[in-house]
C-alpha positions in Angstrom: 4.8 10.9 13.7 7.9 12.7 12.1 6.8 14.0 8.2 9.6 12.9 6.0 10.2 14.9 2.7 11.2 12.9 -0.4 11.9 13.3 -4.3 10.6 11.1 -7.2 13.5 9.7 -9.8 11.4 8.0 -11.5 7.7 8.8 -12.8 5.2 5.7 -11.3 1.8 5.1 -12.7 -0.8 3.9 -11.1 -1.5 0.1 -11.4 -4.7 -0.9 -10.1 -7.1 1.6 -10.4 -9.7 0.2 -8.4 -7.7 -0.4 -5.1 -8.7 -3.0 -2.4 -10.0 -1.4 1.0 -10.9 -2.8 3.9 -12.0 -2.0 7.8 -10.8 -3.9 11.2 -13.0 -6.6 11.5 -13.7 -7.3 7.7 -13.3 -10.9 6.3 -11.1 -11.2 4.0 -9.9 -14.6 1.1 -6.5 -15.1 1.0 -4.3 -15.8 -1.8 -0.6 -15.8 -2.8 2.2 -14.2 -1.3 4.4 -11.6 -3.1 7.9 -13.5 -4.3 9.1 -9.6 -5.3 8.2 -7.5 -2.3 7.7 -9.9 0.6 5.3 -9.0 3.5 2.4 -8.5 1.0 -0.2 -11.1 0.7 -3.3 -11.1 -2.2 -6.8 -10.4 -0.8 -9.9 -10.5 -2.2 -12.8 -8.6 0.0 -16.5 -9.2 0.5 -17.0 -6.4 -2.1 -15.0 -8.9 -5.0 -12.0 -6.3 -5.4 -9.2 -7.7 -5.4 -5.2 -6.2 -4.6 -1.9 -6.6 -2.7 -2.2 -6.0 1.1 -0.2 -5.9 4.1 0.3 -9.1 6.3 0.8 -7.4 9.2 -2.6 -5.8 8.8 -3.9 -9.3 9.0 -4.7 -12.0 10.9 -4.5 -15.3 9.6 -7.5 -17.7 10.5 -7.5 -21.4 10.9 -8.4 -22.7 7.7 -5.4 -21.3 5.6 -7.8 -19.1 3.2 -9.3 -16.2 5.3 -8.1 -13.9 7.1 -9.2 -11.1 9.7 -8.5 -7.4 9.4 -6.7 -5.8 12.4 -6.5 -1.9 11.2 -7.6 -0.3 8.3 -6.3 -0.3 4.5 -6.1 1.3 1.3 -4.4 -0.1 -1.3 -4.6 3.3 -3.9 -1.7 4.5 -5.2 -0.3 7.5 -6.4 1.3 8.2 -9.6 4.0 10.5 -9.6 6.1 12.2 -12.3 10.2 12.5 -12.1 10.8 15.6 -10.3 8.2 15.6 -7.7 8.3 16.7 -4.2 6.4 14.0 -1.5 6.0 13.8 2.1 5.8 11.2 3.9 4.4 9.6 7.1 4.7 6.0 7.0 6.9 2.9 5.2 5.6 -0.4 4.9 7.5 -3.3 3.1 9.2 -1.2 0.8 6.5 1.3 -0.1 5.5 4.7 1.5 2.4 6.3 1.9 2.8 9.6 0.3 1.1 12.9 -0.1 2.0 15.0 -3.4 1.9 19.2 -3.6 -1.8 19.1 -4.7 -3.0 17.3 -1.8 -3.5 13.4 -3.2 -2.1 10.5 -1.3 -1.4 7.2 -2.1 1.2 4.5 -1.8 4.4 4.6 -4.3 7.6 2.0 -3.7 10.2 3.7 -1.9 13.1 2.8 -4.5 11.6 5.6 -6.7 12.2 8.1 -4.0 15.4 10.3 -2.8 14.9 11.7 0.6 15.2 15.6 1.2 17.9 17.2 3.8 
């Protein structure tokens, strides 16, 4: 997979600091979908956490409220600061999955972001 290099224009904070996770296979509840940045759906896991996650890491079951995980998830994000260099491996529904100079990844929406030549 090609490594992208990108520059924050905006300074992002974190806004859930206790991201939803979950593995293929888990259960999850289902809730409402995302009017701003469609293709996200509101989960709740067996843990109680709660957060934004990808429908097309999802499949929907029967009864309209749960839904099985097909891959692997993190919702964490990454705060970043005006200024600062990222790379980046994947895009999903407007946001990318970063990894800053010191190492930390996380997920931060792509509008903030200026790609590198």
């Amino acid at each position: 997979m090609e490594v992208r290099r990108y520059r924050a224009t905006a300074d992002f904070e974190v806004s859930y600091p206790h991201p939803v996770t979950f593995a293929p296979g888990d259960i999850l509840n289902v809730g409402r979908t995302d009017t701003t940045w469609p293709g996200w759906v509101w989960v709740r896991t067996g843990d109680g956490r709660e957060g934004w996650a990808p429908e097309a890491a999802l499949e929907r079951q029967p009864d309209g409220i749960h839904a099985l995980a097909k891959e692997a998830y993190t919702a964490r994000e990454l705060s970043m600061k005006k200024g600062d260099e990222l790379e980046s491996q994947r895009e999903l529904n407007g946001w990318l999955w970063v990894r800053n100079q010191r190492g930390e990844e996380g997920w931060v929406p792509a509008f903030n972001l200026k790609p590198l030549c």
